[in-house]
C-alpha positions in Angstrom: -10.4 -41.0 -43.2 -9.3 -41.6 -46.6 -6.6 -38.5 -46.7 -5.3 -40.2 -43.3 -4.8 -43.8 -45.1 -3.3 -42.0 -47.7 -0.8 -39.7 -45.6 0.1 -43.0 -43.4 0.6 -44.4 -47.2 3.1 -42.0 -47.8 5.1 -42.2 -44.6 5.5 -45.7 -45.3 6.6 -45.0 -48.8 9.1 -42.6 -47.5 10.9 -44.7 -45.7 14.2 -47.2 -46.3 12.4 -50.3 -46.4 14.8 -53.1 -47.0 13.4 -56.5 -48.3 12.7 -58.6 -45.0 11.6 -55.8 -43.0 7.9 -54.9 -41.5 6.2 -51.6 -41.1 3.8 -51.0 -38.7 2.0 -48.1 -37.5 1.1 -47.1 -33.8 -1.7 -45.1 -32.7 -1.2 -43.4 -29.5 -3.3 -42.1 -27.0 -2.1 -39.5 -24.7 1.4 -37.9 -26.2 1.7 -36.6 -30.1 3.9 -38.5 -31.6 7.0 -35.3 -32.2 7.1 -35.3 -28.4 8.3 -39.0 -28.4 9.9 -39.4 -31.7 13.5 -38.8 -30.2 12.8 -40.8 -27.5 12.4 -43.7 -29.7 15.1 -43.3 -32.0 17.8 -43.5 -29.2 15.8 -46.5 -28.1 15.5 -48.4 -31.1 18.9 -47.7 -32.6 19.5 -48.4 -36.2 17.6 -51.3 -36.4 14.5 -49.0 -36.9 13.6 -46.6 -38.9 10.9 -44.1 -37.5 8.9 -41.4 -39.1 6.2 -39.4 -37.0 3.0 -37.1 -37.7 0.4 -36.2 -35.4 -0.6 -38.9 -33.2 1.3 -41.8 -35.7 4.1 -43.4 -36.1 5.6 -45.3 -38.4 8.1 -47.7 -38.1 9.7 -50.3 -40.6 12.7 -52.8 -39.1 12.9 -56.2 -38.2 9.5 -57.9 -36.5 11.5 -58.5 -34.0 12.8 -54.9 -33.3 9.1 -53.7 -33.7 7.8 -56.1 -31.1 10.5 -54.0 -28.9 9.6 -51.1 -30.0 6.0 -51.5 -29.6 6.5 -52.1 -25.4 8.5 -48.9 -25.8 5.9 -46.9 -26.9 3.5 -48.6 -24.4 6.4 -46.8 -21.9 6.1 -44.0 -23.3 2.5 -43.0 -24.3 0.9 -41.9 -20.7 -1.2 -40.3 -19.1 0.7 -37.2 -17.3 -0.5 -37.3 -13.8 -2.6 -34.4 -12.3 -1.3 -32.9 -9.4 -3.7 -31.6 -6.3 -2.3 -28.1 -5.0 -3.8 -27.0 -2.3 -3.3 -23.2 -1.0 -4.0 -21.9 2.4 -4.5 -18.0 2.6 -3.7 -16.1 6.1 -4.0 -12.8 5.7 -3.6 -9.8 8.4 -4.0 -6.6 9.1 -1.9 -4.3 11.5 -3.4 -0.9 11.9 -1.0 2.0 13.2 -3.7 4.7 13.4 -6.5 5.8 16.2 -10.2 4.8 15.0 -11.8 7.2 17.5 -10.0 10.2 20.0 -11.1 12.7 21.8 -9.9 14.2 25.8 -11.8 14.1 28.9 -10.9 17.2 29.9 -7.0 16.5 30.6 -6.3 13.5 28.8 -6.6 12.5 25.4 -8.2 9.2 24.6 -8.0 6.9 21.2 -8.5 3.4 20.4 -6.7 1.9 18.3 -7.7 0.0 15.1 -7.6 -3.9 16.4 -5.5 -6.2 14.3 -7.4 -8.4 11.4 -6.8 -12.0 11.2 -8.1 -13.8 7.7 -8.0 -17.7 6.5 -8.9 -19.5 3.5 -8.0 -22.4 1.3 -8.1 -22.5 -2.5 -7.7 -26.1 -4.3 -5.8 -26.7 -8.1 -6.2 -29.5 -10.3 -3.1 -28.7 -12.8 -1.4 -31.2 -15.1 2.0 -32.2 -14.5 4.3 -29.3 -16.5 1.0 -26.7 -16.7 0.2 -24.2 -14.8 -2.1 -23.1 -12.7 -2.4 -19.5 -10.5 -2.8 -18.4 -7.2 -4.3 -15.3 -6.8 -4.0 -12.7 -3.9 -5.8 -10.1 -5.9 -7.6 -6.8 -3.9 -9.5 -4.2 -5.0 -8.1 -0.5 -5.6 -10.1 2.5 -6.4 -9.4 4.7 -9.6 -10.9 7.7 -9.8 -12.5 8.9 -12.9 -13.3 12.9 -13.5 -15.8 13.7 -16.2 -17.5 17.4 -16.5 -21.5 17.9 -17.1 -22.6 20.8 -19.1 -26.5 21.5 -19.0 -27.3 24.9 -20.7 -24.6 27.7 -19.3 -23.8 25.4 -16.2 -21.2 23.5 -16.2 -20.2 20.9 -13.7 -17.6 18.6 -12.5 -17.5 15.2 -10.8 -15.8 12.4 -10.0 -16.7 9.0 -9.6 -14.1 6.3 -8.4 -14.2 2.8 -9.7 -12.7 -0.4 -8.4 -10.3 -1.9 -10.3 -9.2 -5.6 -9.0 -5.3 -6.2 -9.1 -4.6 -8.9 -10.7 -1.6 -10.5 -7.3 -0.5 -13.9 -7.3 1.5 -16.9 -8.2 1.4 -19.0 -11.3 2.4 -22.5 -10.4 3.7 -25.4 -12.6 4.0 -28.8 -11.0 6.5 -31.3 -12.3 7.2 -34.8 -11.5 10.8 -35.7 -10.4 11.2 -39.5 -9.3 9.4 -39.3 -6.1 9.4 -35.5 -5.6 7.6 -32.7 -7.2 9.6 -29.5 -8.9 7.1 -26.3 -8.4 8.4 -23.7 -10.3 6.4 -20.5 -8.5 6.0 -17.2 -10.8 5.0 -14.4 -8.9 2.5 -11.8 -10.4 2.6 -8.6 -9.0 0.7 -5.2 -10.1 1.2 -2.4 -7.6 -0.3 0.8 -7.8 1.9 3.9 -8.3 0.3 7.4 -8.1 -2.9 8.8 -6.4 -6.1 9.8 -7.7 -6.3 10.3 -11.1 -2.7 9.6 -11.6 -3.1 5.8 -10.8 -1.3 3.1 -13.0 -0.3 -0.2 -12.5 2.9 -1.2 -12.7 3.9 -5.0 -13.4 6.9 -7.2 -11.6 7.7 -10.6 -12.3 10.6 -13.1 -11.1 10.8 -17.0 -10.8 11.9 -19.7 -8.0 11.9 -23.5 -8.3 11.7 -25.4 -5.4 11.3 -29.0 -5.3 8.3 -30.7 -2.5 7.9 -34.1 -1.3 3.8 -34.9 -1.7 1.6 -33.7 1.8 3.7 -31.6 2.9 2.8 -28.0 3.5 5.5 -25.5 1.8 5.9 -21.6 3.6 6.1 -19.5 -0.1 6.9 -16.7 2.8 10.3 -18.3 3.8 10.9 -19.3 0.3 10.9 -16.0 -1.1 12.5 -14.8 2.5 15.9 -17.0 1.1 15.4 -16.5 -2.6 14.5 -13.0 -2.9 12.6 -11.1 -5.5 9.3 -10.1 -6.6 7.8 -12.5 -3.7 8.5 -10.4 -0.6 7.1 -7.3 -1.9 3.7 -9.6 -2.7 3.5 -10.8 0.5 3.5 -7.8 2.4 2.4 -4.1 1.4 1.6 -1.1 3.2 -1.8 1.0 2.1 -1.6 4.4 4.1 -1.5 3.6 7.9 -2.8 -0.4 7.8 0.4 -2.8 6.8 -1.1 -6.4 5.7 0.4 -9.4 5.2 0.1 -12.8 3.6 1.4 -16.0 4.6 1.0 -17.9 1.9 1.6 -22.6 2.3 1.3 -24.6 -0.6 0.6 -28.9 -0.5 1.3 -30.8 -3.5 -0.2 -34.2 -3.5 -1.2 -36.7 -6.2 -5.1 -35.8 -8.2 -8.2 -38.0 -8.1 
């Protein structure tokens, strides 16, 4: 407590005091005080002078000019507003292949693999200008060889271990009067190789799109216009099964 008296002390000190100015120093609660400083000097003009550190600032000027500066900082230090995104998952399956065939003598008979339909929701509290991530991960296996020796045998197996691919969006919301910028970031690891020869392989790429609060967003038709990284995550193909996501995202103001 004593080193903070003394550093606010020396901020004082440091500045151009002039003989019928005040200084005051305000405290603030939500923003550190570097993030507002310019803010505040284009306000205030000449009339103060300013100096910042940490969550304080000091200011020496006319009592009248601080009384104006104080309501400014009042502006200024809020609380960023959370935003509530909401995500709704469909994902589905379209298999080419036969699960079952056989003949009856003349014919030959299959059914085909039916189609898979999946739904879910997923709910983000993220601050306005963090981010947050939607994930579309799924599992892959990797197979691992490794060789046993017990006397003079030798032997060799393989065992095959799931890795989970890490698929999805990081999301930053940003309020912009009444609208809100969501910058989407699509994270995609695809697997290149078979077997043992499995790697993943990273791909990134941005959009910014700009929502009005309860309305429900397509990502799908965004990325259909915009391109990039996007398509490729919302569809893939794994041997004869194609799958696809159709990915809606709401924006609406946190509890």
């Amino acid at each position: 407590m004593r080193a903070l008296m003394l550093f606010s002390v020396f901020l004082i000190l440091s500045l151009p005091v002039q003989a019928a100015d005040s200084v005051r120093v305000f405290q603030l609660k939500y923003q550190r005080a570097e993030a507002v400083l310019a803010d505040l000097e284009k306000l205030a003009g000449d009339s103060v002078r300013l100096a910042a550190s940490g969550t304080r600032i000091v200011a020496s000027g006319d009592p009248d000019a601080l009384d104006r500066l104080a309501e400014m900082v009042r502006s200024l230090d809020r609380q960023k507003p959370q935003w509530l995104i909401r995500v709704r998952q469909e994902k589905s399956a379209v298999s080419d292949a036969f699960g079952a065939s056989g003949t009856d003598g003349r014919n030959r008979i299959g059914y085909r693999l039916g189609n898979m339909t999946r739904a879910g929701e997923q709910t983000l509290l993220v601050l306005d200008g963090a981010t947050g991530f939607i994930s579309i991960g799924r599992d892959e296996p990797f197979v691992t060889s490794f060789a046993a020796m017990v006397g003079e045998t030798t032997g060799l197996a393989e065992s095959i271990d799931y890795r989970q691919v890490r698929t999805g969006f990081t999301v930053r919301p940003h309020a912009v009067g009444d609208a809100v910028e969501l910058e989407l970031v699509p994270t995609l690891e695809r697997v290149a190789g078979e077997g043992r020869g499995k790697r993943i392989l990273f791909s990134r790429s941005a959009t910014t799109l700009r929502a009005v609060p309860g309305d429900w967003i397509d990502i799908g038709r965004v990325y259909d216009r915009a391109g990039g990284a996007g398509l490729a995550l919302l569809s893939y193909r794994v041997g004869n099964m194609e799958k696809h996501y159709r990915l809606r995202v709401r924006v609406e103001p946190g509890p």
